[in-house]
C-alpha positions, 0 to 999 in steps of 0.5 A: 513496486513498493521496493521501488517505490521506497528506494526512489523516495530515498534517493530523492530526499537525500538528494532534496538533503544535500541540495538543501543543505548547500543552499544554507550554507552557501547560497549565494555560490549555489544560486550562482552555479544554478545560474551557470549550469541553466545559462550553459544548458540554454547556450548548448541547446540553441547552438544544437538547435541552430546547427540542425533543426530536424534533428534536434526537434527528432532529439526532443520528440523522441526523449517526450516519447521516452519520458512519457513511455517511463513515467506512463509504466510506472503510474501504470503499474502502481494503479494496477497494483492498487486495482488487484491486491495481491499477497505473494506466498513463498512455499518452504520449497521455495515456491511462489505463489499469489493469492488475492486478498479478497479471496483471503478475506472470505476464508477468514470469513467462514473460519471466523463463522465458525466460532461460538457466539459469532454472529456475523463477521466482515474482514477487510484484508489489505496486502502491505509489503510483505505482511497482510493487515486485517481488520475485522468487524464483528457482531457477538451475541449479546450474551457473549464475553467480549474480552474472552471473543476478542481473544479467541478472534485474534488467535484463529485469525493469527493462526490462518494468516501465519500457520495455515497460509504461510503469510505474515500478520501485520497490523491486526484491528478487530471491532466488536459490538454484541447483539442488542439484548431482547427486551421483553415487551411489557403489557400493561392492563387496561 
């Protein structure tokens, strides 16, 4: 659908181009024949409308059913594919495969887990195109090396997505916030 979508966005601005591109150098001509073809386009549809009115309401009814059909399918199908984010494998043998991003969020979850000094860890996993962005937010101890962490999140995180499940890693954010450190308490005497 994002294949679709982009080349229908395409054609639509070079159209819009050229379109616009006509009005500034020839307005007057192009408000003329923009005129003509709706004055042509009235006069053929009320002569069709005249010669036969059963048919022609038959003609209208059927191109609203088809339009509201077509354009019904594709809003359909961008929202489903919003509803159920889905990453598309293909295997070395040519194979394909989907799997949910969510499914790929709680693997990354407990891969991450698994790392020193990584308290708890929240990904958030979103199919763009063909590659998968991934934002972490992660909690360290507060004796951890944030710099040395971050390093080690990247590498396991870009080693599951790429090497483990075959995907490929697009944009990358990784927020990081350690502990609080405890604090003794302090008693004073009385």
């Amino acid at each position: 659908m994002a294949k679709f979508n982009r080349v229908v966005a395409i054609m639509l601005w070079l159209v819009l181009l050229v379109v616009f591109c006509i009005f500034i150098i020839i307005p007057q001509t192009a408000i003329e024949q923009v005129q003509l073809v709706f004055s042509t386009l009235a006069k053929t549809l009320t002569e069709r409308y005249v010669a036969s009115p059963a048919n022609f309401m038959i003609a209208q009814a059927a191109f609203a059913v088809l339009t509201v059909a077509l354009f019904g399918l594709l809003l359909w199908l961008e929202v489903a594919a919003l509803l159920r984010p889905t990453v598309t494998i293909h295997t070395a043998e040519g194979g394909r495969a989907t799997l949910e991003a969510k499914s790929i969020g709680q693997r990354l979850g407990w891969q991450l887990d698994q790392v020193d000094e990584i308290q708890t860890v929240v990904p958030i996993v979103r199919s763009r195109g063909g590659a998968v962005n991934v934002k972490l937010e992660i909690e360290a101890t507060a004796a951890a090396d944030v710099t040395t962490k971050t390093d080690e999140i990247v590498e396991v995180t870009r080693d599951l997505i790429e090497q483990d499940l075959g995907l490929k890693l697009g944009k990358l954010d990784v927020q990081m916030r350690t502990a609080p450190f405890e604090v003794p308490a302090i008693k004073f005497d009385e």
